[in-house]
C-alpha positions in Angstrom: 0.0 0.0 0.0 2.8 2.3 0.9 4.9 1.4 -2.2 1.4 2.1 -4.1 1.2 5.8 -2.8 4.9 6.1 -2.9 4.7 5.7 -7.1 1.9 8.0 -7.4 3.2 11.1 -5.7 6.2 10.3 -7.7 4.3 10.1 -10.8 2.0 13.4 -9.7 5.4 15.2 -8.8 6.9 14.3 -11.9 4.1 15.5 -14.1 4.0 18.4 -12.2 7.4 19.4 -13.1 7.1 18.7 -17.0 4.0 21.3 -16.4 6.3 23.9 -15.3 8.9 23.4 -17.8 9.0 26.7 -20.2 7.3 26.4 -23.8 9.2 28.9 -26.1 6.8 29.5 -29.3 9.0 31.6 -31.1 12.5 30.9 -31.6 14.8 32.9 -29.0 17.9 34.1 -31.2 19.1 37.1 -28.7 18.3 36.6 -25.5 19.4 39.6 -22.3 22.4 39.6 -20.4 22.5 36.8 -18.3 25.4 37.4 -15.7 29.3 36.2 -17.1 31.2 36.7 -19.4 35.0 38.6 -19.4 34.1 40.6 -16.1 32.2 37.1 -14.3 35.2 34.8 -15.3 37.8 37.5 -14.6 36.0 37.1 -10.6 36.2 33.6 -10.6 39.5 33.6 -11.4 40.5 36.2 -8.4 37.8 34.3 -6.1 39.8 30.9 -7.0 43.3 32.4 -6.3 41.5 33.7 -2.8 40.4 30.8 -1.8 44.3 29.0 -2.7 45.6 31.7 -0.7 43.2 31.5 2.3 44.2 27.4 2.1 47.4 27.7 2.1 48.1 30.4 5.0 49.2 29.7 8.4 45.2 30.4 9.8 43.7 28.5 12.8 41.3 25.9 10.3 38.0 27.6 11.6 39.1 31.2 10.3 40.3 29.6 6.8 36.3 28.2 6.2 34.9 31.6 7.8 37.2 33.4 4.8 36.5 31.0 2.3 32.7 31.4 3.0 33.0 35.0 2.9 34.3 34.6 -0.5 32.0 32.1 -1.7 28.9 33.6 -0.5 29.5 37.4 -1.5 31.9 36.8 -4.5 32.9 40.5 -5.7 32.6 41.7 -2.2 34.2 39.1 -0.2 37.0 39.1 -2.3 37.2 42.7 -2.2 37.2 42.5 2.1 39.6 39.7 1.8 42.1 41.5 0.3 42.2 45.2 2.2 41.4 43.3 5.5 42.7 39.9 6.3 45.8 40.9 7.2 47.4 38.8 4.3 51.0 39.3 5.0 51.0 38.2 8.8 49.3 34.7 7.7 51.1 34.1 4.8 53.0 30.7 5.2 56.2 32.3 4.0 57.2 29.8 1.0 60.3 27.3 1.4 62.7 27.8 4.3 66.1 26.7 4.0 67.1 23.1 5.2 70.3 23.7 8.1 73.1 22.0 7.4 
C-alpha cells in the first residue's frame, strides 16, 4: 500500500514538473544579459586564487572556512574584504625555508 502511494506522488510530482517546464513558441535568437562573461570569469579567477591563498596560509582551520565562506557567499565583495582586510601578510606561510646544514 505504501509502495502504491509512494509511485503515485512520484508520478504526480513528476508531471508536475514537466508542467512547469518553459514552452518557447517563437524561436529565441538574442536573449538579455544573463550574468558572465570577461568581467564574471575575470572574478572567478580572483575568487579561485582567494580561496588557494586562504588554504594555504598559516590560519587556525576555523578562520580559513569563515574566509573561504565570505568569499563564496559574496563573491565581488568578499573578495574585495579579503584583500584590504585579512591581514594577508602576517598569515602568509612564508614559502620554502632553508634546510640547516
Amino acid at each position: 500500500m505504501f509502495q502504491l502511494a509512494l509511485a503515485a506522488l512520484l508520478q504526480l510530482s513528476l508531471a508536475l514538473f514537466v508542467e512547469a517546464a518553459p514552452i518557447t513558441t517563437q524561436s529565441a535568437n538574442w536573449q538579455g544579459p544573463t550574468g558572465g562573461g570577461v568581467v564574471g570569469f575575470i572574478v572567478l579567477v580572483l575568487d579561485i586564487i582567494a580561496w588557494v591563498e586562504i588554504i594555504q596560509s598559516n590560519r587556525p582551520p576555523l578562520n580559513k572556512v569563515i574566509w573561504c565562506l565570505v568569499v563564496f557567499l559574496f563573491p565581488i565583495i568578499g573578495m574585495i574584504i579579503y584583500y584590504f582586510f585579512a591581514n594577508r601578510a602576517q598569515h602568509n606561510s612564508g614559502g620554502y625555508e632553508a634546510i640547516p646544514s
